[in-house]
Structure formats: structure tokens, C-alpha cells
C-alpha positions as CSV (number, residue, x, y, z in Angstrom):
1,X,22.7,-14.2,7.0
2,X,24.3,-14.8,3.3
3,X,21.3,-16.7,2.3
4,X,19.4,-13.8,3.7
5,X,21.4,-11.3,1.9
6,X,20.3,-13.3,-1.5
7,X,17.0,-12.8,-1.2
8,X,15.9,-9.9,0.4
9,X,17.4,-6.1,0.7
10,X,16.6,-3.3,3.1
11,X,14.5,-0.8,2.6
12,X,17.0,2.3,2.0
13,X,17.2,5.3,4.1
14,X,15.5,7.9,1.5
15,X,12.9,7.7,-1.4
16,X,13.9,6.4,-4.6
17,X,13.5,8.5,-7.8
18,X,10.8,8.2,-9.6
19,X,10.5,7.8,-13.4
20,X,9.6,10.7,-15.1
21,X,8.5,12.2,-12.9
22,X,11.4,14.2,-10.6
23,X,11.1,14.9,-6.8
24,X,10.8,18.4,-5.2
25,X,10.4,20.2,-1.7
26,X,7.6,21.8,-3.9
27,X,6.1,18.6,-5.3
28,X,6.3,16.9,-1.9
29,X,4.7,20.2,0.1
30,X,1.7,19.4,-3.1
31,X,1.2,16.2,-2.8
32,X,1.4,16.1,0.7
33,X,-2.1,18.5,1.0
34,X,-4.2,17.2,-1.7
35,X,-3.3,13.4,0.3
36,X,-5.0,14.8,3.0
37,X,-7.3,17.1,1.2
38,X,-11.1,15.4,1.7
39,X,-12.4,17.6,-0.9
40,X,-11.0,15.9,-3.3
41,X,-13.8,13.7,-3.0
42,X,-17.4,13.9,-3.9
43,X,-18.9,14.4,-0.3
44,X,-15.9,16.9,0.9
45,X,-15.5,13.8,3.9
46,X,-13.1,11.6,2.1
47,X,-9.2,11.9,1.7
48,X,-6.7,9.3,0.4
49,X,-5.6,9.1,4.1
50,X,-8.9,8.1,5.0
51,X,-8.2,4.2,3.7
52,X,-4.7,4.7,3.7
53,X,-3.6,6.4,7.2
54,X,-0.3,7.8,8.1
55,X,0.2,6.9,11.9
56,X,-2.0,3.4,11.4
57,X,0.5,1.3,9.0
58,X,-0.4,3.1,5.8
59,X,-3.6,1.3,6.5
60,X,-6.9,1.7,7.8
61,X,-7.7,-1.5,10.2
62,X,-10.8,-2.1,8.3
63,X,-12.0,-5.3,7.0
64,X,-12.8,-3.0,3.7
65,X,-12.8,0.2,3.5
66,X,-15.6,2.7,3.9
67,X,-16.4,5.3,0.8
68,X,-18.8,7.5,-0.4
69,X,-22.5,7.1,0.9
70,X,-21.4,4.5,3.7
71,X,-20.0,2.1,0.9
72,X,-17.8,-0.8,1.3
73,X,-15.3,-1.2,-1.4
74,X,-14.7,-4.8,-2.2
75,X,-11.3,-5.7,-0.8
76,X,-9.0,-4.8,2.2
77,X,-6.6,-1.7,1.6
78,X,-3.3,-2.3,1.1
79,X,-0.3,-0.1,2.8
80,X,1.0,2.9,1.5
81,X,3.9,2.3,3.1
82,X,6.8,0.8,0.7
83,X,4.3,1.1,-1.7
84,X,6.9,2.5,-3.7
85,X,9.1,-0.5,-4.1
86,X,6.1,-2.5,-5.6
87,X,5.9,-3.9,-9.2
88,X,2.3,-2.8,-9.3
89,X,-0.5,-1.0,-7.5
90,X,-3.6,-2.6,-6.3
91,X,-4.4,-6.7,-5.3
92,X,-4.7,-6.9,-9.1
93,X,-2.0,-5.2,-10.4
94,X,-4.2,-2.9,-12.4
95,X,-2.0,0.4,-11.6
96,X,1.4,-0.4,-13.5
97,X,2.9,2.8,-10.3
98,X,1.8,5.0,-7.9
99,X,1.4,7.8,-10.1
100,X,-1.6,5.7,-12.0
101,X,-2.5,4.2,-8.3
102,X,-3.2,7.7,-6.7
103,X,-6.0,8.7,-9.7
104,X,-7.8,5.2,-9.3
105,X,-10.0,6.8,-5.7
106,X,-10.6,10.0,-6.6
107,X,-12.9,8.8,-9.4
108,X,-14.5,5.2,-8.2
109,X,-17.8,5.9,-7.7
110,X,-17.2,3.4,-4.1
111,X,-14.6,5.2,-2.9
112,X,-14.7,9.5,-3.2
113,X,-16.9,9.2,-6.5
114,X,-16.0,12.4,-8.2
115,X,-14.1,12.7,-11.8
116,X,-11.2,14.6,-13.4
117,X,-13.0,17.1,-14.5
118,X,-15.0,17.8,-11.0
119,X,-11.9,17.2,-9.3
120,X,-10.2,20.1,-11.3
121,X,-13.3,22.3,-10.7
122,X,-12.6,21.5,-6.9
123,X,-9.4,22.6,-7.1
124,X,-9.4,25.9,-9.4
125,X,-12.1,26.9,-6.8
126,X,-10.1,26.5,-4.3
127,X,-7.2,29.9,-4.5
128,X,-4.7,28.6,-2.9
129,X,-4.0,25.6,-5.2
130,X,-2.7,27.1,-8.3
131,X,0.2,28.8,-6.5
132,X,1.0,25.5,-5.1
133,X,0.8,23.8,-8.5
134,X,2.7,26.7,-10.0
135,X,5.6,26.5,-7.6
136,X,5.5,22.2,-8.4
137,X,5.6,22.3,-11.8
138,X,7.3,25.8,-12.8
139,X,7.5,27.1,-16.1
140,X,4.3,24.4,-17.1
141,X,1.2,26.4,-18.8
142,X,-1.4,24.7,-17.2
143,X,0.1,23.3,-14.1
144,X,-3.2,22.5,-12.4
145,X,-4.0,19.4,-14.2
146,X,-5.7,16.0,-13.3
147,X,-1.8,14.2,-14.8
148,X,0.1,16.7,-12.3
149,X,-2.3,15.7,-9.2
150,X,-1.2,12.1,-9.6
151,X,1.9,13.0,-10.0
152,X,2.0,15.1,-7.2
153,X,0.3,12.8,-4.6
154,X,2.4,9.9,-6.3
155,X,5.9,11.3,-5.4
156,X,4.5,12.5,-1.9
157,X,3.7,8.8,-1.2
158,X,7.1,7.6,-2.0
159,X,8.5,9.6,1.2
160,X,6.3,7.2,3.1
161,X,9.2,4.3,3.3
162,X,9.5,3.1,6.7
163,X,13.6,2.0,6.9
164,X,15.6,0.9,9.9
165,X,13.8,-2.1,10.7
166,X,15.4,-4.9,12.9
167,X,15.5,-7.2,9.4
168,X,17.3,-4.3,7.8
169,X,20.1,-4.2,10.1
170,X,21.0,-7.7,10.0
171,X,20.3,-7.7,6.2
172,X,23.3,-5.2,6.7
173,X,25.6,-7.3,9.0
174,X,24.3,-6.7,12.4
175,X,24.2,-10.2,14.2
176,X,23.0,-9.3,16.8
177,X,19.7,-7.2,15.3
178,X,17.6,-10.3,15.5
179,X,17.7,-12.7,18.6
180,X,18.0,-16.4,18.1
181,X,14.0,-17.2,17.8
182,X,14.1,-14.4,15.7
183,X,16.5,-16.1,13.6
184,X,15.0,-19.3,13.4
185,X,11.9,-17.6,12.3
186,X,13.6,-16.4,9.6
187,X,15.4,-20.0,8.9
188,X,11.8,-21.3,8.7
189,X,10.5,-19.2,7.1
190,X,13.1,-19.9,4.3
191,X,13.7,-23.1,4.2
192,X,9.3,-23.9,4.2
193,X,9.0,-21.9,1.2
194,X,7.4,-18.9,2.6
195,X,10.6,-16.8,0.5
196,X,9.7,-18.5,-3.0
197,X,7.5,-15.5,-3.2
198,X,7.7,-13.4,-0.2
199,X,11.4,-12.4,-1.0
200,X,12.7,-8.9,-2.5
201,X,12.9,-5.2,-1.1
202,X,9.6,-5.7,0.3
203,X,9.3,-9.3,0.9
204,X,6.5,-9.5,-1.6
205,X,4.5,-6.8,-3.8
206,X,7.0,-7.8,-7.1
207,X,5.0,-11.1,-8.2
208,X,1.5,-12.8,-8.9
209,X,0.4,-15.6,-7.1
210,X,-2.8,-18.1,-7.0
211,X,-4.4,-17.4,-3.3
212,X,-4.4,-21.6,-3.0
213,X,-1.5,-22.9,-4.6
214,X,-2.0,-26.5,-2.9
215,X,-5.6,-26.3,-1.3
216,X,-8.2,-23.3,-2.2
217,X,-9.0,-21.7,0.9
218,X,-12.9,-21.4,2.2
219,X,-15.2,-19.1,0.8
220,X,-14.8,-17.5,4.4
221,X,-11.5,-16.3,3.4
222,X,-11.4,-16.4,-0.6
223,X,-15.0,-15.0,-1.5
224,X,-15.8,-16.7,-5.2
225,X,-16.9,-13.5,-6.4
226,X,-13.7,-12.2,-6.4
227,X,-11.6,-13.6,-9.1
228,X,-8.3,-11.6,-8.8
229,X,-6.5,-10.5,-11.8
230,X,-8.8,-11.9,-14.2
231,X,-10.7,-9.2,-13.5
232,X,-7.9,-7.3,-15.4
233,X,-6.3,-9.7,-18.0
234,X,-9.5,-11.9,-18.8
235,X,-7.3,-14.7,-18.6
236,X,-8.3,-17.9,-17.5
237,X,-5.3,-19.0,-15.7
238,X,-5.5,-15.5,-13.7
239,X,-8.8,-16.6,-11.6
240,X,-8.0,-16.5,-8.0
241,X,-4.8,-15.0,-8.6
242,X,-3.2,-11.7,-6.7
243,X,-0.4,-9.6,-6.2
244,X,1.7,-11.2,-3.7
245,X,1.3,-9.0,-0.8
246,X,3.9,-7.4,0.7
247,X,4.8,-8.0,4.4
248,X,6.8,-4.7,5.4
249,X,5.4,-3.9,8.9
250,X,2.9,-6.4,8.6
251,X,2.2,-6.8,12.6
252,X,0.7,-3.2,12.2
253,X,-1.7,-4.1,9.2
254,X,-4.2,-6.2,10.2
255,X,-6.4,-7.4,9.0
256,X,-4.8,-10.2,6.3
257,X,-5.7,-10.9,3.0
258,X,-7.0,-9.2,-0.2
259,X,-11.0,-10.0,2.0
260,X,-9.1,-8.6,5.6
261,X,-11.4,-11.8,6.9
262,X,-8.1,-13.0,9.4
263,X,-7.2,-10.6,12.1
264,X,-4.5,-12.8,14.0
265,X,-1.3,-12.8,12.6
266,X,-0.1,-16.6,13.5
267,X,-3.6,-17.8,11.5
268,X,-2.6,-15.8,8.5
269,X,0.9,-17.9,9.1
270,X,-0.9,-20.9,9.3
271,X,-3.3,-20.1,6.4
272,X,-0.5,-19.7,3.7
273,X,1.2,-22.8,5.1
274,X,-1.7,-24.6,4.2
275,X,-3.1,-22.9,0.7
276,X,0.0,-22.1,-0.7
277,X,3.2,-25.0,0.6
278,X,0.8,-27.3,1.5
279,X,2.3,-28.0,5.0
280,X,0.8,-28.1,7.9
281,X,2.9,-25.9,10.3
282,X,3.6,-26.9,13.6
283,X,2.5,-24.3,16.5
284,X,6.1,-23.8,17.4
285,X,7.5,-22.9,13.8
286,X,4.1,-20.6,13.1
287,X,5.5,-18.4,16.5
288,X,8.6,-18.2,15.3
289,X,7.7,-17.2,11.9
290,X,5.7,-14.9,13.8
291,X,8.6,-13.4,15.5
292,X,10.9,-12.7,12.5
293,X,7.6,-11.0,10.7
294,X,7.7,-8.7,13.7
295,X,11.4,-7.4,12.7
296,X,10.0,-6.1,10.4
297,X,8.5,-2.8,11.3
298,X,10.5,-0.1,10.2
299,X,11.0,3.5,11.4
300,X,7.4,5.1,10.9
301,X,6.9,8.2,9.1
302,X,6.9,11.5,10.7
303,X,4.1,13.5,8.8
304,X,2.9,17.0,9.8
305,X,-0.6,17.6,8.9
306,X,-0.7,19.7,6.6
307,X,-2.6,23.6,6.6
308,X,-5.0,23.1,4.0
309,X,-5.6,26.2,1.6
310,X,-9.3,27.3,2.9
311,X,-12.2,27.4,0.6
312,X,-14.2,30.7,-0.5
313,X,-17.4,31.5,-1.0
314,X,-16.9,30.4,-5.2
315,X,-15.3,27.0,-3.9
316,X,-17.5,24.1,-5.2
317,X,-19.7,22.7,-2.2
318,X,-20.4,19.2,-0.9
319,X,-22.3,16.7,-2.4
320,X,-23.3,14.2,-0.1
């Protein structure tokens, strides 16, 4: 348990502040509609939920994701759950928060494919909106802005933590909060290496790793298109390489990997023993690590869907 307690914490029972940019009943009540608002894309079909689903793991149990005009984007969603406790957005890192993360969709011409500007139109025609904004961001002279719509969506998704998980408990003293294969998941899963970078608030999401740090995995698995963060630093030494992913909840996120090309949980396990500690794991130690992943799943979030301001007859219309 002490060796626990040195490299991993538990998630904490409310949202954490985020910088500059202050929490509100108001904000939250904002950000909360335009997550689930699908006008906010190009086609009017399309909400950040729709990748990222409250209810599902924060997830949307796709290989990739489907977007505008029956698009696939070109990697698996991550979890908006814990999101929060991240060091960066995205496989590549290329949102520094979730403020600069919840802008990225709305105007990727593969996911909702509209653009500031349009989606400002969208909103301004819809009435309801501004009141919403004004009550957000009170005493601001344009409060309906593209900045405060990130802002807004960003500080609704940190609400989405999902604490009280078996793990956390005994990270807190309980004993008895994980059973004894449980417990020698955990010891593996230690003591194999898994922790060298799966370790932190949420056991991953705070570090960079090459996906085949021993052996490169197939093509099946790594596509050689792909080349990680180079995409975003240019850097040589940055092909192949991605944000380590967090694995909060990960029995309810499948599929695994930046491609979502491994659906079974104990391959996955197996997988990184191989491409990244270079052991073979046996079948015993891959069940147990197994069974301490499954600790944890946290409390999910309760979210009530929100009544979406209606549209008028002026309201911008669907572009399919």
C-alpha cells in the first residue's frame, strides 16, 4: 500500500479549479447545453457527446469516431472522464487543456466541420443563448464569444471525474478495498514496469511515450501513417510517440489504443508487456493485471440531459 501511495493518488471527490478560468452554477448549466448541443456542428447531427458520451465511459465504443458526412476521424476517442487531471489534450498532446481541447471539434472539417465564426452565427440565432452566456460571464460586453464557449464546455467537462473507485479507497487506507488477486495485480503490475509510466492521479495521461519501446507493434495495431506527436513538434525522435493513455475506468473504454484495433482488455495487457517492457507476460499475471485495472472504475457521473434553448424561424439551418 506505501509503495502504492508513492505513485499514484485518488481521484478527489469534486472538480478541481481551473486556471483562469473560475467555476460557476452558471458556467456549468452553459457548458453543460452547448456539450450536448448538435448544432454546434455543421450538419445540426453532431454534439461533443456524440464521440465522447456520458453514460458510455466518456467514450464512444468505436474503433474511430464517426463525423460529418459519414467520416471516420483518424484515431480512437479518448475519455472525457478525468480528462481534467491530464497534462494535455488529445493522443498528441496538441491541446495544452480542456479549454483549447473543447474548440479543436467544432471546427475539423472530420468531425462537426463548422468554424468560429459560423459557430457564433449558430448561436446568436439561437435566443436563448445570450441569456445563458450573460448569466456565465456577467458584467462581460460580448459574452457570447467563440473564447467563452471553450471556456464554458471546458469547465463543464471538468465535473465529469468519476471518484470512489475501489483503487481510491485503498490508495486511502482501506485494506480491505481490493481482494488479494486484486492486490497482486497491482504488485505486478508494479514491479513489471507497467507504473514507470502508468502512474499519477490518472495512472497515465501526464507523459509521452514511444508506442514500442522494446518491439514496434504490427501495422495491425500501430498504422505507419500515423506518426504520433511528430505530427505536432516535427521532431524526429517524436515519430511513433503518444500521450501515455490514461487507464481510469479503462474496463468501460474499449476499444485500446490511439487505432482502438484491440477490443479485449487482457490482449491490450499483453500487447504493452511486449512493445513497451519487453516481457512476455504469463497468462496468470495478464488476469491479474486485469483484475486490479478493473478497480478502477469510479463512481460514474450523474448528468441530466439538458433542455436545449429551441431554435426560431431566424436560427441558421442544417447543412448536411
Amino acid at each position: 500500500m506505501k509503495q502504492a501511495q508513492g505513485l499514484f493518488k485518488p481521484i478527489p471527490s469534486s472538480p478541481p479549479a481551473l486556471p483562469g478560468n473560475a467555476a460557476s452554477p452558471a458556467k456549468v448549466t452553459l457548458g453543460k447545453a452547448l456539450y450536448f448541443d448538435p448544432r454546434l456542428s455543421e450538419s445540426h447531427a453532431i454534439s461533443c457527446n456524440s464521440c465522447h458520451m456520458v453514460g458510455m465511459g466518456g467514450v464512444d465504443l468505436q474503433e474511430t469516431s464517426l463525423g460529418h458526412r459519414w467520416q471516420r476521424g483518424g484515431r480512437n476517442a479518448p475519455t472525457v472522464y478525468n480528462a481534467v487531471f491530464d497534462t494535455a489534450q488529445f493522443w498528441d498532446g496538441r491541446a495544452k487543456d480542456l479549454e483549447q481541447q473543447a474548440g479543436g471539434p467544432m471546427v475539423n472539417p472530420v468531425e462537426m466541420d463548422s468554424t468560429e465564426a459560423h459557430v457564433i452565427e449558430q448561436l446568436r440565432g439561437i435566443p436563448g443563448y445570450q441569456a445563458l452566456f450573460d448569466k456565465a460571464f456577467p458584467g462581460e460586453k460580448n459574452s457570447l464569444s467563440f473564447e467563452n464557449v471553450r471556456k464554458a464546455i471546458a469547465v463543464f467537462e471538468a465535473t465529469l471525474i468519476t471518484p470512489n473507485a475501489p483503487f481510491d479507497h485503498y490508495l486511502r487506507g482501506d485494506d480491505k478495498a481490493l481482494d488479494a488477486t486484486q492486490k497482486e495485480g497491482l504488485s505486478v503490475f508494479i514491479n513489471s514496469g507497467c507504473a514507470g509510466c502508468h502512474s499519477g492521479i490518472n495512472l497515465g495521461g501526464d507523459k509521452y511515450a514511444p508506442f514500442g519501446v522494446v518491439e514496434r507493434p504490427g501495422a495491425e495495431i500501430l498504422p505507419v501513417g500515423d506518426k504520433g506527436r511528430f505530427a505536432v513538434t516535427k521532431t524526429v525522435s517524436d515519430e511513433y510517440v503518444f500521450r501515455v493513455p490514461p487507464l481510469r475506468n479503462i474496463a468501460l473504454t474499449a476499444p485500446y489504443f490511439h487505432s482502438g484495433k484491440v477490443w479485449d482488455l487482457r490482449q491490450a495487457v499483453g500487447v504493452m508487456g511486449g512493445t513497451q517492457l519487453g516481457k512476455s507476460l504469463s497468462d496468470d499475471e495478464i488476469l491479474k493485471i486485469e483484475a486490479f485495472l478493473r478497480t478502477l472504475t469510479g463512481d460514474q457521473p450523474a448528468v441530466t440531459l439538458p433542455a436545449l434553448p429551441p431554435s426560431v424561424i431566424a436560427t441558421p439551418t442544417p447543412k448536411p
